[in-house]
Residue frames as qw, qx, qy, qz and C-alpha x, y, z in Angstrom:
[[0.000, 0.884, 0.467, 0.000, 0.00, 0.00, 0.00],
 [0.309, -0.708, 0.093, 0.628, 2.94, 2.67, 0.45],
 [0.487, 0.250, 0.745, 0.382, 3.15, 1.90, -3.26],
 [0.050, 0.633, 0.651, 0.417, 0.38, 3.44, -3.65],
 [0.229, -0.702, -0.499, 0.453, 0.13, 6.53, -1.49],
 [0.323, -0.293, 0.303, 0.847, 1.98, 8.59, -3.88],
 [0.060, -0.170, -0.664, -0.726, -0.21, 8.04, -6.62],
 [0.152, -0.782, -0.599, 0.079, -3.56, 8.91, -4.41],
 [0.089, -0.765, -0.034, 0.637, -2.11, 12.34, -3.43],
 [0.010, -0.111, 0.500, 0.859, -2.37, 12.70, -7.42],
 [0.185, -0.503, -0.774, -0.338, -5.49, 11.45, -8.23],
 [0.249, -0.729, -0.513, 0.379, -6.48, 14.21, -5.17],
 [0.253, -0.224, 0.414, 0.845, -4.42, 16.56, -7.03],
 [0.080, 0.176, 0.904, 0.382, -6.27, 15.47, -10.00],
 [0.148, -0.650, -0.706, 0.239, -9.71, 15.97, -8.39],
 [0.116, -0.640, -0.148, 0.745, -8.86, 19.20, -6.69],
 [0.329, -0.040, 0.669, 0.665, -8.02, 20.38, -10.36],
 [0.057, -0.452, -0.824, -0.338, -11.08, 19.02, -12.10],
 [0.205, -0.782, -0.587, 0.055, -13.41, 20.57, -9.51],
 [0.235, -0.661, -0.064, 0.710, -11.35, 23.96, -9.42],
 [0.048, -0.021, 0.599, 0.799, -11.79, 24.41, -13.30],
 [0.022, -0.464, -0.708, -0.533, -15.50, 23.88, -13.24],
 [0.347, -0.548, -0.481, 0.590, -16.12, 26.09, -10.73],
 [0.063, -0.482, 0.223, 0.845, -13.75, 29.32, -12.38],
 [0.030, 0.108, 0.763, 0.637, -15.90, 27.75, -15.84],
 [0.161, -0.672, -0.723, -0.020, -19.46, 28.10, -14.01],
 [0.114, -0.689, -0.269, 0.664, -18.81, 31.27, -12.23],
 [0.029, 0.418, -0.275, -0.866, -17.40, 33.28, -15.81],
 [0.172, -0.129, -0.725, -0.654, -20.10, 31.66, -18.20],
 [0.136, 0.411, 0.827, -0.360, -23.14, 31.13, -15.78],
 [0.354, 0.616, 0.288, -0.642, -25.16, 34.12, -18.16],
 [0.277, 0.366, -0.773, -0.438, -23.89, 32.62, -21.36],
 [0.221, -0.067, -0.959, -0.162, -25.48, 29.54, -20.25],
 [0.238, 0.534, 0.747, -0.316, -28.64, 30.82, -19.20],
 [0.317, 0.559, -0.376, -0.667, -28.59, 32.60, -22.47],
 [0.043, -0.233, 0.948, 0.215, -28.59, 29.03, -23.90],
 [0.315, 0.306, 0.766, -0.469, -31.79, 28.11, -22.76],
 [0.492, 0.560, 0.295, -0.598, -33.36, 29.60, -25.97],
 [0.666, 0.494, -0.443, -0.341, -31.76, 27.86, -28.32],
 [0.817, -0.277, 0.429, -0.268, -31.85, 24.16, -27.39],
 [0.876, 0.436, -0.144, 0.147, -29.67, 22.70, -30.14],
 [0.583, 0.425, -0.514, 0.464, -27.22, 24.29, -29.14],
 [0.582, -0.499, 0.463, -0.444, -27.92, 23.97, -25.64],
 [0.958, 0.133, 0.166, -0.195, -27.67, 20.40, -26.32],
 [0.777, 0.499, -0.275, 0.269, -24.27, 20.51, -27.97],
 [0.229, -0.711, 0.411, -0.523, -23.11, 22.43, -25.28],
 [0.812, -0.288, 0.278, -0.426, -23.88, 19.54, -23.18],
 [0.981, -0.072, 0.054, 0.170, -22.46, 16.47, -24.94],
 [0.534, 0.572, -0.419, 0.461, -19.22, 18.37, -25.15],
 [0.446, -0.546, 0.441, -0.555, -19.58, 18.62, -21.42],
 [0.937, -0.193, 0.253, -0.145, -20.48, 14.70, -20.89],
 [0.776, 0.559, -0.207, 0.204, -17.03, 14.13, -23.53],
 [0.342, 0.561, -0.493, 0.570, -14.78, 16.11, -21.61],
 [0.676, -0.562, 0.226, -0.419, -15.82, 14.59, -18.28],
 [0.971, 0.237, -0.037, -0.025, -15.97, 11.25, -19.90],
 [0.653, 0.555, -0.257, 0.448, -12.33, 11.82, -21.19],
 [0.026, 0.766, -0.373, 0.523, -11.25, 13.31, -17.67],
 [0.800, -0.284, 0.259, -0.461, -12.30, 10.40, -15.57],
 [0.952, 0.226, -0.079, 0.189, -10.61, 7.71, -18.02],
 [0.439, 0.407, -0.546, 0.586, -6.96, 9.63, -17.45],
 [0.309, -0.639, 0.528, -0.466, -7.75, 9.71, -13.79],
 [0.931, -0.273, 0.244, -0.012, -8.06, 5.85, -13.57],
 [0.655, 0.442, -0.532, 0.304, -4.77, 5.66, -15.06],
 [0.106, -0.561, 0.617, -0.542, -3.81, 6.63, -11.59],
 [0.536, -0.461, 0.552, -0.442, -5.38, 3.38, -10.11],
 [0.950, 0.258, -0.118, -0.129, -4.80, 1.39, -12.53],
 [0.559, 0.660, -0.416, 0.280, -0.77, 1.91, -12.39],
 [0.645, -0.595, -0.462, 0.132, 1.30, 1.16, -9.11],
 [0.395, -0.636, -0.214, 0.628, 3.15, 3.72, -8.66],
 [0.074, 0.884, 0.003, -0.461, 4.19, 7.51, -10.22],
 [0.245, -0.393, 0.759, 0.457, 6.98, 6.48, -12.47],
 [0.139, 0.400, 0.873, 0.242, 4.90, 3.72, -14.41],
 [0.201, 0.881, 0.427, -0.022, 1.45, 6.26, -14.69],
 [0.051, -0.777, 0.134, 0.612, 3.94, 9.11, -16.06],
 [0.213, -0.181, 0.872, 0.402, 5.41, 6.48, -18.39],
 [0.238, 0.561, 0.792, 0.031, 1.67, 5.58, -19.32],
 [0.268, 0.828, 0.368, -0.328, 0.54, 9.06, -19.66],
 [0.294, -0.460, 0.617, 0.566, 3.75, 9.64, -21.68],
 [0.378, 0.078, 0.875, 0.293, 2.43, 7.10, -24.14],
 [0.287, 0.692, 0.660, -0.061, -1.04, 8.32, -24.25],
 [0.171, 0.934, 0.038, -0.311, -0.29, 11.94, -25.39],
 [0.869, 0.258, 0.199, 0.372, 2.78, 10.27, -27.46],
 [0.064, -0.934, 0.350, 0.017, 5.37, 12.48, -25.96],
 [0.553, -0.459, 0.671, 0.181, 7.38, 8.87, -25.52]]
């Protein structure tokens, strides 16, 4: 488990992140998106680009429990954005 302690205080990292971006993204658009409301198409697009980039933010955070330790998920994330 000590293994692994490293890579939780990222995935909290991680988190913290995530939930500190949609926050500063609700507060500076919150009348843009109730501007939205009258045109429901693209209210709707609006939306599955939201459920994408969740979607897509959730799959690189299980690298972090997927990997045991920091080294190996850097290597991995290395791969995925094909910096290696």
């Amino acid at each position: 488990m000590a293994r692994r302690h490293g890579a939780i205080r990222a995935v909290g990292g991680v988190a913290a992140a995530g939930l500190t971006a949609h926050k500063l993204w609700s507060d500076r658009t919150r009348k843009w998106q109730r501007a939205l409301k009258a045109t429901p198409r693209r209210a709707q697009g609006w939306r599955m680009v939201g459920v994408l980039l969740t979607f897509h933010f959730v799959l690189i955070g299980w690298v972090w429990f997927a990997l045991p330790d920091l080294p190996t998920a850097a290597r991995a994330f290395a791969g995925l954005f094909g910096v290696w």
